[in-house]
C-alpha positions in Angstrom: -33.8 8.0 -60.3 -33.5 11.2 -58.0 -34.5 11.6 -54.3 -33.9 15.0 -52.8 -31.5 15.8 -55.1 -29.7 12.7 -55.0 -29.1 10.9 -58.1 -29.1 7.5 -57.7 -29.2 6.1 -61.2 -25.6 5.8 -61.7 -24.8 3.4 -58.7 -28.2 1.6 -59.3 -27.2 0.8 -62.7 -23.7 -0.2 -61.6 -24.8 -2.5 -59.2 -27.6 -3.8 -61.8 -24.5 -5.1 -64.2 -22.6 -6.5 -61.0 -20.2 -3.9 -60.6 -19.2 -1.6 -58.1 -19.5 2.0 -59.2 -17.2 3.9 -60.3 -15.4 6.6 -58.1 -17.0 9.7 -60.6 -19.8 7.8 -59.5 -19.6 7.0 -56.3 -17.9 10.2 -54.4 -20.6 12.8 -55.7 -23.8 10.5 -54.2 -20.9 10.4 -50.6 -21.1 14.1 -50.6 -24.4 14.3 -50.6 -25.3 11.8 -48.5 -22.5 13.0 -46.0 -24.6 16.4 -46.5 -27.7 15.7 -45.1 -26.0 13.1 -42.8 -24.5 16.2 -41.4 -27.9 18.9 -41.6 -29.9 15.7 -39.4 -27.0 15.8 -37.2 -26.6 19.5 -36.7 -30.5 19.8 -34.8 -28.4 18.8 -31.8 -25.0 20.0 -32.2 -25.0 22.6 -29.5 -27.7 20.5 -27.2 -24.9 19.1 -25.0 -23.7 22.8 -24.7 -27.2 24.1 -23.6 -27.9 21.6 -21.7 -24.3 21.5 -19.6 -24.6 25.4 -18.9 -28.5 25.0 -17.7 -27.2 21.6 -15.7 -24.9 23.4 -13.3 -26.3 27.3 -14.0 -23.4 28.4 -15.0 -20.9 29.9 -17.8 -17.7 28.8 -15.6 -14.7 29.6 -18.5 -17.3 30.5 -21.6 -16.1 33.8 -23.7 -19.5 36.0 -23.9 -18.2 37.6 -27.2 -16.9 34.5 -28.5 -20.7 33.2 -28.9 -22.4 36.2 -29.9 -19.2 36.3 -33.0 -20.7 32.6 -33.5 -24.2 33.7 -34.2 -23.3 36.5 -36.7 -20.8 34.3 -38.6 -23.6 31.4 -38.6 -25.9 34.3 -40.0 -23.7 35.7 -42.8 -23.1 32.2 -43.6 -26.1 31.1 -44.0 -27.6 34.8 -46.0 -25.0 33.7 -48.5 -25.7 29.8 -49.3 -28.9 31.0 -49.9 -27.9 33.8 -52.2 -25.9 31.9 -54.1 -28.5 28.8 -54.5 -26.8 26.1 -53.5 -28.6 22.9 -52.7 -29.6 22.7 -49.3 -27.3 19.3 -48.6 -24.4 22.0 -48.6 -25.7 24.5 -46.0 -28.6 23.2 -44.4 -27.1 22.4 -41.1 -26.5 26.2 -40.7 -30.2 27.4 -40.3 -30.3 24.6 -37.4 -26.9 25.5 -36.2 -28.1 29.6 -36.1 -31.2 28.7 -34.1 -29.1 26.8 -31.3 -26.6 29.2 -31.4 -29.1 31.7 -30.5 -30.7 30.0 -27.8 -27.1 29.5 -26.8 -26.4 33.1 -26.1 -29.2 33.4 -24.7 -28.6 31.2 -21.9 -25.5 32.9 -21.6 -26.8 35.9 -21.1 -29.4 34.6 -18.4 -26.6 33.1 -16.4 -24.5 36.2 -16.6 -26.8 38.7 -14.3 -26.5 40.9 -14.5 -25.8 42.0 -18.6 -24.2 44.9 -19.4 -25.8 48.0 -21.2 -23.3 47.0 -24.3 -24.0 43.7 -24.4 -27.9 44.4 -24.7 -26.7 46.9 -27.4 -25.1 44.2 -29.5 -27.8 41.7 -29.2 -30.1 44.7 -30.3 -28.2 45.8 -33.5 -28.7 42.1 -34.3 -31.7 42.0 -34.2 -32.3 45.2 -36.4 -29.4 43.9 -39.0 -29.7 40.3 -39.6 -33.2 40.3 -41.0 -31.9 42.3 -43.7 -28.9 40.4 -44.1 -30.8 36.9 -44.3 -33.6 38.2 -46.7 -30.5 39.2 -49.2 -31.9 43.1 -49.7 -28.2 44.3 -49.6 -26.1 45.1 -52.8 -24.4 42.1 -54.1 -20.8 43.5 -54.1 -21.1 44.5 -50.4 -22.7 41.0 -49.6 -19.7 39.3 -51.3 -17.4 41.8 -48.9 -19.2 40.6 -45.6 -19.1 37.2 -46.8 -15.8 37.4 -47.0 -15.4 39.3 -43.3 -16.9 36.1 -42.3 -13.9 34.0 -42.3 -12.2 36.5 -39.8 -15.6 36.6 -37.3 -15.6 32.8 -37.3 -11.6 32.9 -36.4 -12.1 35.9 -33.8 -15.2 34.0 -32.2 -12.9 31.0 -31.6 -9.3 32.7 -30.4 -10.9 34.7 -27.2 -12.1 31.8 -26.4 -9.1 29.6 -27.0 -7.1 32.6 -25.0 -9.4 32.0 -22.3 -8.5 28.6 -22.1 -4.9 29.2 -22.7 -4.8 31.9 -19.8 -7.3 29.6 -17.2 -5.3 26.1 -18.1 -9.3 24.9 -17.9 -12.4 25.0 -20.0 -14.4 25.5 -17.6 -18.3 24.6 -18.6 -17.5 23.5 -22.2 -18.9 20.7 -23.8 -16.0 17.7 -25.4 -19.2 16.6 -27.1 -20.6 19.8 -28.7 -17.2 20.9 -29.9 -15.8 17.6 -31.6 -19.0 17.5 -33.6 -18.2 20.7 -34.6 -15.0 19.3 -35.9 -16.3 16.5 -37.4 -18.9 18.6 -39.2 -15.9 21.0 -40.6 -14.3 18.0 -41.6 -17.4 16.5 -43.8 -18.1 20.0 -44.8 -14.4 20.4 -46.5 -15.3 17.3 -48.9 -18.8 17.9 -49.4 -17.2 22.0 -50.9 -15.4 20.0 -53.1 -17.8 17.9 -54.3 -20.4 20.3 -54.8 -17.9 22.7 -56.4 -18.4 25.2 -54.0 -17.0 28.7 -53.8 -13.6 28.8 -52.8 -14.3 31.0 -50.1 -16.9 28.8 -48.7 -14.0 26.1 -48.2 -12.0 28.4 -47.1 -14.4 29.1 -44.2 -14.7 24.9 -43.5 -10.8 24.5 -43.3 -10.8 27.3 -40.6 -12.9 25.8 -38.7 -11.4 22.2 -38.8 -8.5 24.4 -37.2 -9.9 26.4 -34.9 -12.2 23.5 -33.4 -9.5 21.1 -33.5 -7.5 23.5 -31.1 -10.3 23.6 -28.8 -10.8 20.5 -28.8 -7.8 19.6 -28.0 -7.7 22.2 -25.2 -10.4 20.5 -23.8 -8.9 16.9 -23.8 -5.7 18.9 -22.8 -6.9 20.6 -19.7 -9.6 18.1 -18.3 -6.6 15.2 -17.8 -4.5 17.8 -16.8 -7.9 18.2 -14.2 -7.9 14.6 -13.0 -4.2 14.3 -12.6 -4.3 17.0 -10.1 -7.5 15.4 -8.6 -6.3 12.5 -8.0 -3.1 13.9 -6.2 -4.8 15.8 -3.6 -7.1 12.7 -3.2 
């Protein structure tokens, strides 16, 4: 008994004989439930971002590069799930999390008038790379290389923007909501790795960023009562 790629036979027979199945049993049918759990999830992971920066028209405290090192990490990542052909439970919420990452950017961009020359310059060596890079028609040992670069753009996208924070004691426009289902996500993403015996790089890649949106996170928490305190001494 299978349903997308979830087999349910060995907890149905379990429960059949009046037993509760076995953890061999049990964790493998978590880890995949957890996975597309976590791809349904992900259609709206960055919607409370979006919709806070179109809300008040503005990018108050956002790091410009930090985003646009988002949406070539998210691309690299998600080139090589597919290359390797894992089952979509264990990557799907990336091709979701690339497309609101995108329109992300974008609305940073719109809100920044007006854009630098070098900024429309990155956005358009994207453009001309990542089709490329998605479709797979590089050679294997240099996609295993930029795989492995991704770790390090996924850590630099975060740290200007945690030095932003740092340096501004605020986070100005960014979403609490967006970000701790970003670390929740990491977190289910560690376990589901392990589950699906994943590539130790890929877990590599889900530690980092339980750490790196756990420190934002907790920025955000940090700063914002930090916010109300002083809000409520001039009041």
């Amino acid at each position: 008994m299978e349903y997308l790629g979830i087999d349910l036979s060995c907890a149905m027979g379990s429960l059949r004989n009046g037993e509760f199945p076995e953890k061999d049993c049990l964790l493998p049918l978590i880890s995949k439930l957890l996975g597309y759990c976590l791809v349904a999830a992900s259609i709206t992971v960055k919607l409370p971002q979006i919709l806070k920066i179109v809300q008040h028209k503005s990018v108050r405290g956002l790091s410009v590069v930090a985003f646009e090192l988002e949406v070539v990490g998210y691309t690299i990542s998600l080139a090589y799930c597919l290359h390797k052909g894992l089952p979509f439970s264990a990557f799907g919420e990336m091709a979701f999390l690339l497309i609101q990452a995108l329109i992300l950017v974008a609305c940073i961009y719109y809100y920044s008038q007006p854009v630098p020359m070098t900024t429309w310059v990155r956005a358009l060596l994207y453009c001309a790379v990542a089709p490329t890079v998605l479709a797979g028609q590089i050679n294997p040992t240099l996609f295993d290389a930029i795989y492995a670069s991704q770790h390090a753009i996924f850590l630099f996208a975060r740290l200007p923007q945690i030095w932003k924070n740092f340096q501004n004691k605020s986070t100005g426009e960014l979403s609490f909501l967006t970000f701790f289902m970003n670390f929740a996500g990491s977190i289910v993403r560690v376990f589901t790795s392990i589950q699906e015996n994943a590539p130790v790089s890929i877990l590599t890649g889900f530690a980092l960023g339980v750490f790196t949106n756990g420190t934002i996170l907790s920025q955000i928490l940090m700063y914002q009562k930090a916010a109300a305190v002083k809000e409520k001494k001039t009041n």
